[in-house]
N, C-alpha and C positions, 0 to 999 in steps of 0.2 A: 595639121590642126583641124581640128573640127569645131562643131559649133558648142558643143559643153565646153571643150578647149578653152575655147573663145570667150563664153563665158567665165569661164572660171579666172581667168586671167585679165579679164574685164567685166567686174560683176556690176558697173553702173550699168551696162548696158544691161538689163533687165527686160526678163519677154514683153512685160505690157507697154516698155519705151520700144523695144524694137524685136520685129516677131522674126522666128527661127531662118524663116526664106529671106529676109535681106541679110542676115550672117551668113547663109549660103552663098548669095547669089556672089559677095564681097569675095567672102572666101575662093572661091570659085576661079575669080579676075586674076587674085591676088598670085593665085597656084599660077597660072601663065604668063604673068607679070615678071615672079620672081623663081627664077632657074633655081634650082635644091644644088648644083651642084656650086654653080659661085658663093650661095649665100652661108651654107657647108651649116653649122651649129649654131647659125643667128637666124635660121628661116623663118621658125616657129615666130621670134620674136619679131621680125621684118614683118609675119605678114598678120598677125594681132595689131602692130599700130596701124598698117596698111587699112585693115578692117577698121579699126573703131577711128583714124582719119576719116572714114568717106560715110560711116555714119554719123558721125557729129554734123559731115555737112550736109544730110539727106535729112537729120534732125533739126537745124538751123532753118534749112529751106519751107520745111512744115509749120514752122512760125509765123510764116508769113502771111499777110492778111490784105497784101495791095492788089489782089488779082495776078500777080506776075509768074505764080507758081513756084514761088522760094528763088527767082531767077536773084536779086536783090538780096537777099538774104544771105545766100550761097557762096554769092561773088565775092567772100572775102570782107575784109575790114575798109572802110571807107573813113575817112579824118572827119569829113564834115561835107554836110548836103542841105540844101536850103530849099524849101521851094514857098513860093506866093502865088496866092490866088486872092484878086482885088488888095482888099487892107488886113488879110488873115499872111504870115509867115509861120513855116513849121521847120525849125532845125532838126536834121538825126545826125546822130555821132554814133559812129559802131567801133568798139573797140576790137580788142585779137590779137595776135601773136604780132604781127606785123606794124598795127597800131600803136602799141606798148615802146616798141625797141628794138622788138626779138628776131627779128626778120634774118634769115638765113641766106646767105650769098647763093644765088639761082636755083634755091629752092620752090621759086613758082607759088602754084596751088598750094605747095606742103607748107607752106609758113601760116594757113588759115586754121591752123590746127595747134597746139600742142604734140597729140599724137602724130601730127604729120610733120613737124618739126623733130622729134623724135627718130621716125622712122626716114627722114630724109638724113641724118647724122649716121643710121646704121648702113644706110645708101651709100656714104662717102666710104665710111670702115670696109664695107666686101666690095667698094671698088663697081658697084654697077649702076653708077651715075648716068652712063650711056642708054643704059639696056633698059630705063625705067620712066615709063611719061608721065 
């Protein structure tokens, strides 16, 4: 797969949300990540959610506006956070795959995603649950 691939198979992902070098760079991971020979005729599609998984959360991160560098943003779905300063209180509630229900038995990271809920399912199919962090 390459990156028109990539696009074409994910056209939300749109140059002006995300330029041609983080589809590379993703792409790139993804080719050493996942072995062509275990993943046999699901590669293509193993490493497309692979890809548009880790920019949804490069996209999430760029959200953020606390100083932390998307570190908060990134980390996933949280139920609920509170914080106080004198008599002002501010709740966040961050919804997501894991928040909802959806959450996948040792799926990790890849439950922050759709795509990577996705892509952890086609994980379990070619059987290289092991070979994949």
């Amino acid at each position: 797969m390459d990156v028109d691939g990539f696009r074409a198979d994910f056209p939300q992902f749109i140059p002006e949300l995300v330029p041609d070098a983080r589809i590379r760079f993703h792409l790139v991971v993804a080719g050493k990540l996942l072995p062509a020979a275990r993943w046999g005729e699901l590669l293509d599609e193993g490493v497309g959610l692979y890809v548009a998984h880790q920019l949804t959360l490069e996209l999430e991160a760029r959200k953020s506006t606390d100083g932390t560098g998307g570190i908060n943003a990134a980390a996933g779905p949280v139920t609920g956070e509170t914080k106080t300063v004198g008599s002002v209180s501010h709740s966040i509630t961050r919804g997501g795959a894991t928040a909802q229900g959806g959450a996948l038995a040792n799926a990790g990271q890849y439950n922050a995603t759709v795509y990577g809920q996705q892509f952890w399912q086609l994980v379990q199919i070619v059987g290289a649950g092991g070979m994949v962090a």
